[in-house]
MILUMTOR-728974 format. One record per residue (C-alpha): x, y, z; chain; residue in three letters. Coordinates in nm, 4 decimals, padded with zeros to 6 digits. Layout:
% residues N
+----------+----------+----------+----+-----+
:       px :       py :       pz : ch :  aa :
+----------+----------+----------+----+-----+
:        X :        Y :        Z :  A : ALA :
...
+----------+----------+----------+----+-----+
***
This chain:
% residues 350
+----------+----------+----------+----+-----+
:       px :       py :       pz : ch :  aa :
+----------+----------+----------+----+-----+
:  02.8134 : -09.3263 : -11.1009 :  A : UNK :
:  02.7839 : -09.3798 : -10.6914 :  A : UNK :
:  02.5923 : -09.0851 : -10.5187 :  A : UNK :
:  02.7236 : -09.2069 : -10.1864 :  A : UNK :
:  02.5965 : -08.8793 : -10.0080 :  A : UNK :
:  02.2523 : -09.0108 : -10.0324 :  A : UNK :
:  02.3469 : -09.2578 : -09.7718 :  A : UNK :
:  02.3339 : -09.0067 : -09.5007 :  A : UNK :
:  02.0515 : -09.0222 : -09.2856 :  A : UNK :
:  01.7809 : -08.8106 : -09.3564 :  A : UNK :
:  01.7861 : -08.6277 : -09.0603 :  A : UNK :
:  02.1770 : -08.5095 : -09.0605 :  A : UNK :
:  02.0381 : -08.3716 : -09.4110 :  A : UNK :
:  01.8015 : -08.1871 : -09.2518 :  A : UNK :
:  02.0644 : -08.0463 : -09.0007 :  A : UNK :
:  02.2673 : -07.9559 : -09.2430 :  A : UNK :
:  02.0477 : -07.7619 : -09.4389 :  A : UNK :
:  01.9140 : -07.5814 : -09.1791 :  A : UNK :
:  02.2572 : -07.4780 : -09.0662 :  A : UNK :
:  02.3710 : -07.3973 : -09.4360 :  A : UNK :
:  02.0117 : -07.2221 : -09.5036 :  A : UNK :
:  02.1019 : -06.9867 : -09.2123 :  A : UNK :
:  02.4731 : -06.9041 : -09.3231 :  A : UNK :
:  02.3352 : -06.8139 : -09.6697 :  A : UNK :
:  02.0802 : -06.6023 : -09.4811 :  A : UNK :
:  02.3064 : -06.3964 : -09.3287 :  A : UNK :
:  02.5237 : -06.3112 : -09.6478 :  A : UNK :
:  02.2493 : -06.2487 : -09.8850 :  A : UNK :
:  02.2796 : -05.9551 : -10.0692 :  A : UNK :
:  02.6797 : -05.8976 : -10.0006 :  A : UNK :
:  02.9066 : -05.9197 : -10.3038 :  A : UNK :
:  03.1957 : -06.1536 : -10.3462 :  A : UNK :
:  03.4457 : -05.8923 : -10.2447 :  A : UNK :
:  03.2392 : -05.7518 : -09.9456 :  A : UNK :
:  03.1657 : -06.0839 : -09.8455 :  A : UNK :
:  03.6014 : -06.0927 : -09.8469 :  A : UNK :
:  03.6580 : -05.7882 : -09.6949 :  A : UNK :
:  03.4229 : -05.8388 : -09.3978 :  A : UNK :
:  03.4997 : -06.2008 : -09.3260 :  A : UNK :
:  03.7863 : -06.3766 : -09.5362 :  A : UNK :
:  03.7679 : -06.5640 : -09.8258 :  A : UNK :
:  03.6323 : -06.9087 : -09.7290 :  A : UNK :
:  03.7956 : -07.1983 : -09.9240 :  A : UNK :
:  03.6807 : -07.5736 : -09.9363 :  A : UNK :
:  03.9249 : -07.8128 : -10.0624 :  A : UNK :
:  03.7502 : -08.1888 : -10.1474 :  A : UNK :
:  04.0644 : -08.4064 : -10.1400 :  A : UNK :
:  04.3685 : -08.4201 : -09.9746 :  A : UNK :
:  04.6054 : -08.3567 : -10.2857 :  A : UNK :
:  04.4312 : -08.0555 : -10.3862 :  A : UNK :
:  04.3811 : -07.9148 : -10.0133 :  A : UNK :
:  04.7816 : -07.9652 : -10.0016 :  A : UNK :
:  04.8355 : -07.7910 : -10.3276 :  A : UNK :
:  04.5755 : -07.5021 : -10.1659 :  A : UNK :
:  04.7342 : -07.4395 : -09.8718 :  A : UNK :
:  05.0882 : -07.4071 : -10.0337 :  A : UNK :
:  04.9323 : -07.1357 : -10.2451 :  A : UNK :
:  04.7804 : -06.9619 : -09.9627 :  A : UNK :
:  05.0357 : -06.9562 : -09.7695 :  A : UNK :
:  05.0471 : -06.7304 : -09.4470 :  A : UNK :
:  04.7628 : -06.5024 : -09.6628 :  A : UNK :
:  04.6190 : -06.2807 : -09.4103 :  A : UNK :
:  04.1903 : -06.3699 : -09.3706 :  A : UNK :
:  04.2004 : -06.6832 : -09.5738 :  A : UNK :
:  04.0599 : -06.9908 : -09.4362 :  A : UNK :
:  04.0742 : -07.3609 : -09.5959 :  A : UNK :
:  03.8330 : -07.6273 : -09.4914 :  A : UNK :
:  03.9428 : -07.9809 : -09.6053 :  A : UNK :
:  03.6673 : -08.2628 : -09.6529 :  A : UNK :
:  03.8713 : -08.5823 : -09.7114 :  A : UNK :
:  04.0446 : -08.6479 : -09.3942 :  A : UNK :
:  04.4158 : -08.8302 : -09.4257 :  A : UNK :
:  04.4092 : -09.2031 : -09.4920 :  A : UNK :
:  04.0540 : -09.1872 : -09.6246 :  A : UNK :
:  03.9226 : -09.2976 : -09.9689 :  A : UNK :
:  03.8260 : -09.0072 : -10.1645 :  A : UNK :
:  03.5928 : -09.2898 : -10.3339 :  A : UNK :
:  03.3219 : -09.3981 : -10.0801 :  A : UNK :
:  03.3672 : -09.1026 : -09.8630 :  A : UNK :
:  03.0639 : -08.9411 : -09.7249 :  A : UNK :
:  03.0023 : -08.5801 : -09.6394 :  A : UNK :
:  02.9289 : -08.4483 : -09.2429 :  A : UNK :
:  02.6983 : -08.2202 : -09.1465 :  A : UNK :
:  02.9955 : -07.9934 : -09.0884 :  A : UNK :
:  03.1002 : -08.1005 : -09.4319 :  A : UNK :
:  02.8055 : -07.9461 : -09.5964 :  A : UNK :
:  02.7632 : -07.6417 : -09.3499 :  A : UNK :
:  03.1437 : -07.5306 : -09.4262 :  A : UNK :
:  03.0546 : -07.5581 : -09.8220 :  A : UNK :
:  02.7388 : -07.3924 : -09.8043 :  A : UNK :
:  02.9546 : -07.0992 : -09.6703 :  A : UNK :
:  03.2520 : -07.1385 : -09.8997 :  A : UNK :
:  03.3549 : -06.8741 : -10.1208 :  A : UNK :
:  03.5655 : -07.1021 : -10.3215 :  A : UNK :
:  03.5452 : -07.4940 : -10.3788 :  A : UNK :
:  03.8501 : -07.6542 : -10.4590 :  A : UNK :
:  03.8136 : -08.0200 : -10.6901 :  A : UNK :
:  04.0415 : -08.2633 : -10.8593 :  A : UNK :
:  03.8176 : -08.3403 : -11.1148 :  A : UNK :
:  03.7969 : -08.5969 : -11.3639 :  A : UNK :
:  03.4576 : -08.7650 : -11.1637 :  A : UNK :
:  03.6791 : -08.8377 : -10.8912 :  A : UNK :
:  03.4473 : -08.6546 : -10.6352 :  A : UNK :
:  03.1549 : -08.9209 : -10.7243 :  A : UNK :
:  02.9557 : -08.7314 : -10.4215 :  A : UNK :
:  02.9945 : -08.4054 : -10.5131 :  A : UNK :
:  02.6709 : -08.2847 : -10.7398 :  A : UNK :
:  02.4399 : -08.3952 : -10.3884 :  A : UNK :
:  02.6603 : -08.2273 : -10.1877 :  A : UNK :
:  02.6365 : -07.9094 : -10.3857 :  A : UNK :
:  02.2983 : -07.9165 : -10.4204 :  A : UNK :
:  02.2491 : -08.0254 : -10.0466 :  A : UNK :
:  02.4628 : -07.7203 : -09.9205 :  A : UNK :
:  02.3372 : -07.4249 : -10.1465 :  A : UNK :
:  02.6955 : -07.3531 : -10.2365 :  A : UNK :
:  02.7200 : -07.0699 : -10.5378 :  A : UNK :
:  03.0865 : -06.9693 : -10.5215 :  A : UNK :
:  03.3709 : -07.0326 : -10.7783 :  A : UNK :
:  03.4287 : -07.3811 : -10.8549 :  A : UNK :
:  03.8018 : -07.4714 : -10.9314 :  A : UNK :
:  03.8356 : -07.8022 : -11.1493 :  A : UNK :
:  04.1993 : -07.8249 : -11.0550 :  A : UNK :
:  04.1957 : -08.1052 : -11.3713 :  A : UNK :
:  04.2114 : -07.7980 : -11.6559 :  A : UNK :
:  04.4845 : -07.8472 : -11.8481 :  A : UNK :
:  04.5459 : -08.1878 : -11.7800 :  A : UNK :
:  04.5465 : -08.4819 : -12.0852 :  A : UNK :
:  04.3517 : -08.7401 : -11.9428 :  A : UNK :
:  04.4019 : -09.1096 : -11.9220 :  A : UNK :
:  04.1400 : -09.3603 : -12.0654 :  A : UNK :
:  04.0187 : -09.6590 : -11.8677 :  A : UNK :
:  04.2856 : -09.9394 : -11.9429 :  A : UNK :
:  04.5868 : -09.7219 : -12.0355 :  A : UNK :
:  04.7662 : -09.7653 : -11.6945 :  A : UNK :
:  04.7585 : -10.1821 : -11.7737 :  A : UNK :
:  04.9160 : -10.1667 : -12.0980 :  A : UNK :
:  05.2802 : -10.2705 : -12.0706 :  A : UNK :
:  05.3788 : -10.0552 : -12.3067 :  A : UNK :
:  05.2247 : -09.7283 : -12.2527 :  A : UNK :
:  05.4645 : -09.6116 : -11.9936 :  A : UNK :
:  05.7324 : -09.6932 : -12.1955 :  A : UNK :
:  05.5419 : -09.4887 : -12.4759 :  A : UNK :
:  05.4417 : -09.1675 : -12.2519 :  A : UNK :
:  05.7993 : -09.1773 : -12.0992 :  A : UNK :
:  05.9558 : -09.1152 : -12.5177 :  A : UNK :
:  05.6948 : -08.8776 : -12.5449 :  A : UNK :
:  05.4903 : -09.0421 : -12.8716 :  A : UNK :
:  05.1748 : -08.9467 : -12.9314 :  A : UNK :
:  04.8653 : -09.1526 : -12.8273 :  A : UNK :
:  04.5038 : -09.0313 : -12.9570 :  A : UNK :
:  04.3094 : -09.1970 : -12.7475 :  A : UNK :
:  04.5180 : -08.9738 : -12.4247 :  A : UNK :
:  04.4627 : -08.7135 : -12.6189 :  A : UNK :
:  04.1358 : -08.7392 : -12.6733 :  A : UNK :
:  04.0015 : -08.8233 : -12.3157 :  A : UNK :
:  04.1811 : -08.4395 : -12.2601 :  A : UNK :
:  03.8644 : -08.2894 : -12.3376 :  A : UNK :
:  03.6385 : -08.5502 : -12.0910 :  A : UNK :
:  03.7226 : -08.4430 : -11.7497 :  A : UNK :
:  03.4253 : -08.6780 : -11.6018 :  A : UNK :
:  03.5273 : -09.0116 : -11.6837 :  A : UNK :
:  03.9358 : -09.1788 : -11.7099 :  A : UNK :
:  04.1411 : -09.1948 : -11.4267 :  A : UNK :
:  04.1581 : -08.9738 : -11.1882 :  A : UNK :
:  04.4747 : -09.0211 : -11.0388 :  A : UNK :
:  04.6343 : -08.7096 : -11.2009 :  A : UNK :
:  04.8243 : -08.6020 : -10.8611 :  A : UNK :
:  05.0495 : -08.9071 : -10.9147 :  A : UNK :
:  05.2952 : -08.7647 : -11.2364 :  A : UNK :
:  05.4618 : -08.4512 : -11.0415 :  A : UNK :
:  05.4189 : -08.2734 : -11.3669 :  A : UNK :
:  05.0428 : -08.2420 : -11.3674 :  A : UNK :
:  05.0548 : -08.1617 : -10.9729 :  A : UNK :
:  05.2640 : -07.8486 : -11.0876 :  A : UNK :
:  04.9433 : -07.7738 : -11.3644 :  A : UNK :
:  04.7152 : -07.8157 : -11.0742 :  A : UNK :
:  04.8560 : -07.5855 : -10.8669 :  A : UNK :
:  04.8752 : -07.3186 : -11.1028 :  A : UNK :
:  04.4948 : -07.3976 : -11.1757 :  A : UNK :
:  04.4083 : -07.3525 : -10.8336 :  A : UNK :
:  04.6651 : -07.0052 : -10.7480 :  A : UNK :
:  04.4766 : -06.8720 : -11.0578 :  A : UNK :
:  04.1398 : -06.9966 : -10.9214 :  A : UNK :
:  04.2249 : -06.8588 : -10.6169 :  A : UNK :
:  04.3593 : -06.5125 : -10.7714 :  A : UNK :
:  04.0240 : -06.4496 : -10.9339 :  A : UNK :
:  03.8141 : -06.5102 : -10.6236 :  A : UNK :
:  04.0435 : -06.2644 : -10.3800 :  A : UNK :
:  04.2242 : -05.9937 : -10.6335 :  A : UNK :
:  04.3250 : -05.8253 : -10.3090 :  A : UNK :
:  04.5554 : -06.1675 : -10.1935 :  A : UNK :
:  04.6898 : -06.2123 : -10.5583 :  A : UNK :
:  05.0031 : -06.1370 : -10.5298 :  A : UNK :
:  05.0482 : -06.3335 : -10.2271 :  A : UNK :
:  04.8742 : -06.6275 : -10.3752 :  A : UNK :
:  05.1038 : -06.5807 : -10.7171 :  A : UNK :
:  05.4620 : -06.5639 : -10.5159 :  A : UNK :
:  05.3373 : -06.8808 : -10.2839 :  A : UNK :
:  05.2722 : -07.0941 : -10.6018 :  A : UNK :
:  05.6025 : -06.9713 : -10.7815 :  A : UNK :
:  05.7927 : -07.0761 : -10.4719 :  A : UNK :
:  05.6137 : -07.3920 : -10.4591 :  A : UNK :
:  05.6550 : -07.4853 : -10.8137 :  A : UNK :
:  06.0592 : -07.4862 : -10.7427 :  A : UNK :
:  05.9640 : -07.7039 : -10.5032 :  A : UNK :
:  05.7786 : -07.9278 : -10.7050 :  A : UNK :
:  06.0176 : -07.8896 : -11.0009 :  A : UNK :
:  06.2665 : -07.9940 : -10.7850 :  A : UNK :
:  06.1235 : -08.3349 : -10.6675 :  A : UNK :
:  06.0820 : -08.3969 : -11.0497 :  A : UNK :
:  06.4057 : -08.3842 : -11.0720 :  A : UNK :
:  06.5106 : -08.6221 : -10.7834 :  A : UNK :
:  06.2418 : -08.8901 : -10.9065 :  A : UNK :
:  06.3912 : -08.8827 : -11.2514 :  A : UNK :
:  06.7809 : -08.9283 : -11.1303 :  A : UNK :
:  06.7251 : -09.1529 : -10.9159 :  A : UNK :
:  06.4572 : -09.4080 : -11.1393 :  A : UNK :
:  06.6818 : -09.3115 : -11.4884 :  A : UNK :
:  06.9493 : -09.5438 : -11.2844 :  A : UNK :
:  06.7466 : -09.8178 : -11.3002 :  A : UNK :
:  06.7194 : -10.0082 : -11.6332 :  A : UNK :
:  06.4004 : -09.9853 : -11.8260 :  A : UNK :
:  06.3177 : -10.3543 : -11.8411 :  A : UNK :
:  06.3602 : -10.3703 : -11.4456 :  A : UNK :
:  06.1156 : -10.0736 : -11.3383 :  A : UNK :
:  05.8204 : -10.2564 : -11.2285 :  A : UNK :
:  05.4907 : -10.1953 : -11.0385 :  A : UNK :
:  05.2405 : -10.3910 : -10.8902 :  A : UNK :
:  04.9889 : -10.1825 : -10.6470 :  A : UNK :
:  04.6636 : -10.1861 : -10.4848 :  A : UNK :
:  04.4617 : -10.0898 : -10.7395 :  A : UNK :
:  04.4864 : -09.8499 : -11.0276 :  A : UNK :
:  04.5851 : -09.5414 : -10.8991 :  A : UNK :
:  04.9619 : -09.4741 : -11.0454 :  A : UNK :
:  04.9094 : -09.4671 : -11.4370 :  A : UNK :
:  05.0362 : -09.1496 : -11.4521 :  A : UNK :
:  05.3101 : -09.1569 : -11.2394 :  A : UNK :
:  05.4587 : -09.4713 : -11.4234 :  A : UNK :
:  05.3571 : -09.3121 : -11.7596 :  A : UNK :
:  05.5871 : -09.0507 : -11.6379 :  A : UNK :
:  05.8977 : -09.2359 : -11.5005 :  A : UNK :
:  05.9071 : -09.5101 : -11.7740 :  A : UNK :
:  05.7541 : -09.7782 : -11.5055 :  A : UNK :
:  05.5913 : -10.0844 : -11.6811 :  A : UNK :
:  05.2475 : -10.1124 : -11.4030 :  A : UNK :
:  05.3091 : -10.4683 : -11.4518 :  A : UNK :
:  04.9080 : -10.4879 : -11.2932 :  A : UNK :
:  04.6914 : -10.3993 : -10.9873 :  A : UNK :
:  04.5165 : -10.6113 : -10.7160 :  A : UNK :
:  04.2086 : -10.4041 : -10.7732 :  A : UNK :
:  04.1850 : -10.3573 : -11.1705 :  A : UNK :
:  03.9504 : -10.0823 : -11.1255 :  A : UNK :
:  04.0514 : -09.6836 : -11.0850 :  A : UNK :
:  03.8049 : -09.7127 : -10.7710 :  A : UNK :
:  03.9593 : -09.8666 : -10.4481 :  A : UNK :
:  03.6443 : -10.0124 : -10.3512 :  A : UNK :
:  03.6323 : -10.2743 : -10.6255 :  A : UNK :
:  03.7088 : -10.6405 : -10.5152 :  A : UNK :
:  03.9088 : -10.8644 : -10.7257 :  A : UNK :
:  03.8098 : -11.1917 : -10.8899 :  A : UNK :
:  03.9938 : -11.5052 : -10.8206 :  A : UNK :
:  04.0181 : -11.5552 : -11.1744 :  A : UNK :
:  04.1962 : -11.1399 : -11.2139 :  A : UNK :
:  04.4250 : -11.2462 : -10.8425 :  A : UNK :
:  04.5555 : -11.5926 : -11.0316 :  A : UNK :
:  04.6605 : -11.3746 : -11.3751 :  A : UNK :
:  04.8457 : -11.0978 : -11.1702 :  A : UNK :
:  04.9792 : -11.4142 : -10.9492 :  A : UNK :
:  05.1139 : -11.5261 : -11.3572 :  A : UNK :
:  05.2146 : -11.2016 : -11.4247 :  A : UNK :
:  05.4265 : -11.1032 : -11.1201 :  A : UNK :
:  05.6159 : -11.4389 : -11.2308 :  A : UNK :
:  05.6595 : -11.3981 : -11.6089 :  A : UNK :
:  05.7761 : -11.0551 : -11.5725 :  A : UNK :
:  06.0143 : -11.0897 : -11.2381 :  A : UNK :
:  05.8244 : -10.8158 : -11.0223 :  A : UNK :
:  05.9572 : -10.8522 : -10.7127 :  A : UNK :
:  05.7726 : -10.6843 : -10.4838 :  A : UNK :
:  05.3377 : -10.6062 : -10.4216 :  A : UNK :
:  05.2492 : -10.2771 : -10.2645 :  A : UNK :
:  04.9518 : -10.2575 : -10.0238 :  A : UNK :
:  04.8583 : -09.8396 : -10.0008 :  A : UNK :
:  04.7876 : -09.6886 : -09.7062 :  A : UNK :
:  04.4351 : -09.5719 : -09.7393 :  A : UNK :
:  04.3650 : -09.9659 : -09.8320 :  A : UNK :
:  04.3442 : -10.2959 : -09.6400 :  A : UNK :
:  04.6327 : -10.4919 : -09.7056 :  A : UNK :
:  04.5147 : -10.8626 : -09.7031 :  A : UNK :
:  04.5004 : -10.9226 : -10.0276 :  A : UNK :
:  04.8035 : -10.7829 : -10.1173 :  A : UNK :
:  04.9346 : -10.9988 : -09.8486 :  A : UNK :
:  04.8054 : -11.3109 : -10.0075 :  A : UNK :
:  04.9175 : -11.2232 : -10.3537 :  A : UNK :
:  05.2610 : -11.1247 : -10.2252 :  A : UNK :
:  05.2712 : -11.5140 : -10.1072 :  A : UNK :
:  05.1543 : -11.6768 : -10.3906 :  A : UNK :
:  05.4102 : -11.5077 : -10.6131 :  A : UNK :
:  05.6739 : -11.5202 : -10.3301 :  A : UNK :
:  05.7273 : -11.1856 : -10.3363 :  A : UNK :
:  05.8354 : -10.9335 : -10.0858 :  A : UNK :
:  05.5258 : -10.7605 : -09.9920 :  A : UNK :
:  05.5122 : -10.3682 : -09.8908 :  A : UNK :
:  05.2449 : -10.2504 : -09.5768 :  A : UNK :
:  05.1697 : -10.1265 : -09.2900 :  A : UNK :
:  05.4183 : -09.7807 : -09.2676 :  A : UNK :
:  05.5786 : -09.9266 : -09.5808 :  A : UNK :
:  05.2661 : -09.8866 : -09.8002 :  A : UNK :
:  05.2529 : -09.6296 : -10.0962 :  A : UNK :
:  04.9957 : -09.3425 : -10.0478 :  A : UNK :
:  04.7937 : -09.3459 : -10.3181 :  A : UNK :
:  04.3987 : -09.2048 : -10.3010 :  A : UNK :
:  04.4786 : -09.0184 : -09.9757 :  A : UNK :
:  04.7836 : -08.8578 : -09.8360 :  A : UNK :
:  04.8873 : -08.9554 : -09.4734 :  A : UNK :
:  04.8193 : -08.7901 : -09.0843 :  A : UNK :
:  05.0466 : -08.4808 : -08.9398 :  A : UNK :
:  05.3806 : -08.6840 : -08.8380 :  A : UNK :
:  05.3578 : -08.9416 : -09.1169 :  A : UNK :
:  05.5422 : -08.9925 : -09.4307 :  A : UNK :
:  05.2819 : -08.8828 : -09.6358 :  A : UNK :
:  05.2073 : -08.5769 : -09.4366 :  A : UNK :
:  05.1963 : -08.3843 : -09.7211 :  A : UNK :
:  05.2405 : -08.4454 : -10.1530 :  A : UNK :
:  05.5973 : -08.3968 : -10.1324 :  A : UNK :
:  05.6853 : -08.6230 : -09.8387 :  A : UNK :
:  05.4643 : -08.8688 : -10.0267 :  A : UNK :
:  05.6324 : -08.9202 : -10.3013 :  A : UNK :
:  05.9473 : -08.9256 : -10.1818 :  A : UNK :
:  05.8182 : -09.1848 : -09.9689 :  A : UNK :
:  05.7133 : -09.3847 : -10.2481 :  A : UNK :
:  06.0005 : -09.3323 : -10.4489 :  A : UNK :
:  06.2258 : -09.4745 : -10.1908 :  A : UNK :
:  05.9835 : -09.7992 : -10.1391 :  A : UNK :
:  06.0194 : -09.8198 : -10.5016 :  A : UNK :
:  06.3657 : -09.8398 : -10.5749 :  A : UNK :
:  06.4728 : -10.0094 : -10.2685 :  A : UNK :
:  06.2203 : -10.3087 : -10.3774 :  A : UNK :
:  06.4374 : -10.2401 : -10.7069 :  A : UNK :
:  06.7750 : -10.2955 : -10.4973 :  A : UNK :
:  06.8834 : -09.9221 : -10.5088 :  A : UNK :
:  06.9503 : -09.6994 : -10.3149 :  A : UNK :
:  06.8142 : -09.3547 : -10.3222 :  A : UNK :
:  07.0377 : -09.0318 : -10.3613 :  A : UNK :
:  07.0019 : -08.7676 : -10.0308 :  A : UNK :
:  06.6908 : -08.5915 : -10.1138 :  A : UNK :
:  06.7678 : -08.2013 : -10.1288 :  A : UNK :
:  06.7778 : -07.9932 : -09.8283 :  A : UNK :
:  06.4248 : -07.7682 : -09.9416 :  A : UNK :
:  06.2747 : -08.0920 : -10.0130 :  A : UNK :
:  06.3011 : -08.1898 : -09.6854 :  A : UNK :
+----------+----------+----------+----+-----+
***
């Protein structure tokens, strides 16, 4: 595993302790809810799925305040921590995770800020996916009827290792988000009730996007729902839909990995066998090699504003703004590279 916080010079380290050693200072001795009642319950969200999911739960909750780290478009893989990174968890209340190792930097940032609030592992609940499920032909097929598969089952109870793509199926965003409201509940009794109605409200939401992925993909027939992305970040979003992931540019759950000419030549052979017709770059990525792939199979290729969001949702005004305008931007890249055309997307999705 990549500590990539210890690549920060040594003197924003010392900066930031010294700012975080003073905040913890001044709120020594003050109990959780004192520490509430006098200045707000400070939340830290790592990534930009769960700081989504966090905000939608908080809502308009009077004296809560949410810090994200993982700005939009940025690999939650090799990004490093600020100074102002560390100084707002050193004064967090409440850190919000994804989980499942994801946050590679997160044990020297922890230890770098002093931070001693709640932890949420927003992965609880969640049946994770081994390393080499999301390849398998048939394993969407297999998730999507629902059988049984022990080796899923079994990575459930290893939350630091699999992939950690778990955003990607809307059904384990709408676990997550209950995680996190209950998280959240425990940390600031006094905002429950606010936090509880904001995630019910959201979950119809969510529930409701479900549904509009399923219609529209359940049109398609099986044998023609095919994926080729980036790199292996949408295992179990095709688990979910019945999607074959046909392959990825970047067989690796990290987006940071490089293909080998030898792994670029068998997707090239497997794009053709199976008839994909279409490579998608993802936003947070560089899309040159999707590019070149996309001409050696002479496929369409999809980039630039076209590109799925994958590790990272997208800036204020974008597509991806936020986890529901990403997947129904992804959803509509992926059926129209199917030939189909979406149904209207209902009005509260909107």
């Amino acid at each position: 595993m990549r500590f990539t916080f210890l690549a920060l010079p040594a003197l924003a380290v010392a900066a930031a302790l010294t700012l975080v050693g003073c905040a913890t200072s001044a709120g020594a001795g003050q109990s959780g809810t004192d520490a509430t009642a006098h200045s707000g319950l400070k939340v830290v969200a790592t990534t930009t799925q769960v700081a989504d999911f966090a905000r939608a739960v908080i809502g308009d909750a009077p004296g809560v305040n949410l810090t994200q780290l993982i700005k939009p478009n940025q690999s939650a893989h090799s990004y490093d921590p600020s100074v102002a990174d560390l100084a707002a968890l050193g004064h967090a209340d409440v850190l919000v995770i994804n989980g499942v190792g994801l946050e590679e930097w997160l044990t020297d940032a922890i230890d770098a800020s002093g931070f001693h609030g709640i932890t949420v592992d927003s992965d609880e609940g969640i049946a994770i996916e081994t390393s080499g499920a999301e390849n398998d032909p048939g394993h969407a097929a297999d998730a999507a009827h629902g059988q049984a598969d022990a080796a899923h089952a079994d990575a459930a109870h290893d939350h630091t290792a699999g992939n950690p793509h778990i955003w990607t199926s809307v059904d384990n965003a709408r676990v997550m988000v209950n995680t996190i409201a209950a998280g959240l509940e425990k940390a600031d009794p006094a905002s429950a009730p606010a936090f509880t109605a904001n995630a019910a409200a959201y979950d119809i939401r969510l529930a409701a996007l479900d549904g509009w992925i399923r219609s529209n993909i359940d049109q398609v027939p099986a044998a023609e729902r095919l994926l080729v992305s980036n790199h292996d970040a949408f295992g179990y979003f095709t688990a979910a839909y019945g999607i074959t992931y046909v392959g990825s540019i970047m067989p690796s759950f990290d987006d940071n990995a490089e293909p080998s000419a030898a792994a670029i030549d068998a997707l090239v052979a497997s794009i053709r066998k199976t008839g994909v017709k279409a490579v998608f770059s993802e936003a947070s990525i560089n899309p040159k090699t999707a590019d070149t792939i996309a001409s050696e199979a002479h496929v369409a290729v999809y980039s630039g504003d076209d590109a799925l969001y994958g590790d990272s949702l997208g800036p204020a005004g974008s597509d991806g703004a936020t986890y529901i305008a990403s997947q129904l931007h992804n959803v509509r890249l992926i059926l129209q590279s199917w030939g189909v055309t979406p149904s209207a997307v209902p009005a509260d999705l909107k």
